[in-house]
C-alpha positions in Angstrom: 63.5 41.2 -1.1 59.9 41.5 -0.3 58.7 39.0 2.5 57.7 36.2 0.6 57.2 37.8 -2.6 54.1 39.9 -0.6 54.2 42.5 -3.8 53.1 39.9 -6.2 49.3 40.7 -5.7 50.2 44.3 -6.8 52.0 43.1 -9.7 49.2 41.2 -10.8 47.0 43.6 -10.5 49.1 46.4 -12.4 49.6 43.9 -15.3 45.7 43.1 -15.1 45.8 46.9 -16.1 46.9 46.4 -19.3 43.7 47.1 -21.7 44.6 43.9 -23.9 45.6 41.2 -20.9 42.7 39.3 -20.0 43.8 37.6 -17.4 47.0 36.1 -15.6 47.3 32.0 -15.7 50.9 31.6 -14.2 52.8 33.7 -12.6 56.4 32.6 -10.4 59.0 34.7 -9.2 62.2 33.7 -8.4 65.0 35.0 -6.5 67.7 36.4 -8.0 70.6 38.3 -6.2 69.9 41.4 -8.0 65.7 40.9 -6.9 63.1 39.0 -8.4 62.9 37.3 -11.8 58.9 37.3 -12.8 57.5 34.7 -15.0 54.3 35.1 -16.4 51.8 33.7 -18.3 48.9 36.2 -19.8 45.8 35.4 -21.4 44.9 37.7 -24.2 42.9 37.9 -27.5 43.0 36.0 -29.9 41.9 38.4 -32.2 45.2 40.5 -31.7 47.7 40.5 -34.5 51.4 39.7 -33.8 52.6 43.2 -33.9 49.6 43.5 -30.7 50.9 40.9 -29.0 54.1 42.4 -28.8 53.2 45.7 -27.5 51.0 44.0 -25.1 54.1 41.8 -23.8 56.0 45.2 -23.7 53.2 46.7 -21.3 53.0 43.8 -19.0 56.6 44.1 -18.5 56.6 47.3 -18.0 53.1 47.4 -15.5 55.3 44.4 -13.4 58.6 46.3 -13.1 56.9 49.9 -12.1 54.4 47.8 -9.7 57.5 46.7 -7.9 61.3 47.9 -7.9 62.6 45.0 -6.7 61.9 43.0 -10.1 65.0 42.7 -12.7 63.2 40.8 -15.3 60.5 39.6 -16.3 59.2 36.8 -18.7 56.4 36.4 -20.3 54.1 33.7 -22.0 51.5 34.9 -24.3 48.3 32.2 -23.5 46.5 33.2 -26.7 44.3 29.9 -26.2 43.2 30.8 -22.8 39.9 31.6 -24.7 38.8 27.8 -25.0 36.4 28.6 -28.1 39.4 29.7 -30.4 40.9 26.6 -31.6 45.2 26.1 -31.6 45.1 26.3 -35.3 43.8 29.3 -35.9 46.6 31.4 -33.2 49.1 29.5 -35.5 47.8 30.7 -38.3 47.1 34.6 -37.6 51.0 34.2 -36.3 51.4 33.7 -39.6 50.1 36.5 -40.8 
């Protein structure tokens, strides 16, 4: 395992790659005894429909486990309302949709 998780910079910065992730708000990773469990929480639009969302999620894993070989999963957290001008209601809503 990487000497105190020194990869996770790189990891960030491969899922800050992704076109649709606007930026990272959490991100922990946990020793596992296979490697690193990653758990992140990504700020994206909140103009993108579900379907986005998913694909987006599906490239931010991706970007994290080709950054670094040592992660074996990774989680992670949509933060639609990182934008602070889009109210809860309306993510809920376009969910919805």
């Amino acid at each position: 395992m990487p000497g105190a998780f020194g990869e996770l910079a790189a990891i960030e910065e491969a899922v800050l790659a992704v076109p649709q992730v606007r930026g990272v708000s959490a991100m922990r990773a946990l020793p596992d005894d296979e490697g690193i469990i990653l758990v992140l929480r990504v700020g994206l639009s909140p103009s993108l429909r579900l379907p986005d969302i998913v694909l987006a999620i599906a490239d931010v894993e991706h970007a994290a486990k080709t950054a670094d070989d040592t992660v074996t999963a990774v989680f992670v957290e949509p933060d639609i309302a990182a934008d602070a001008r889009t109210p809860t209601e309306t993510i809920v809503i376009r969910a919805l949709d």
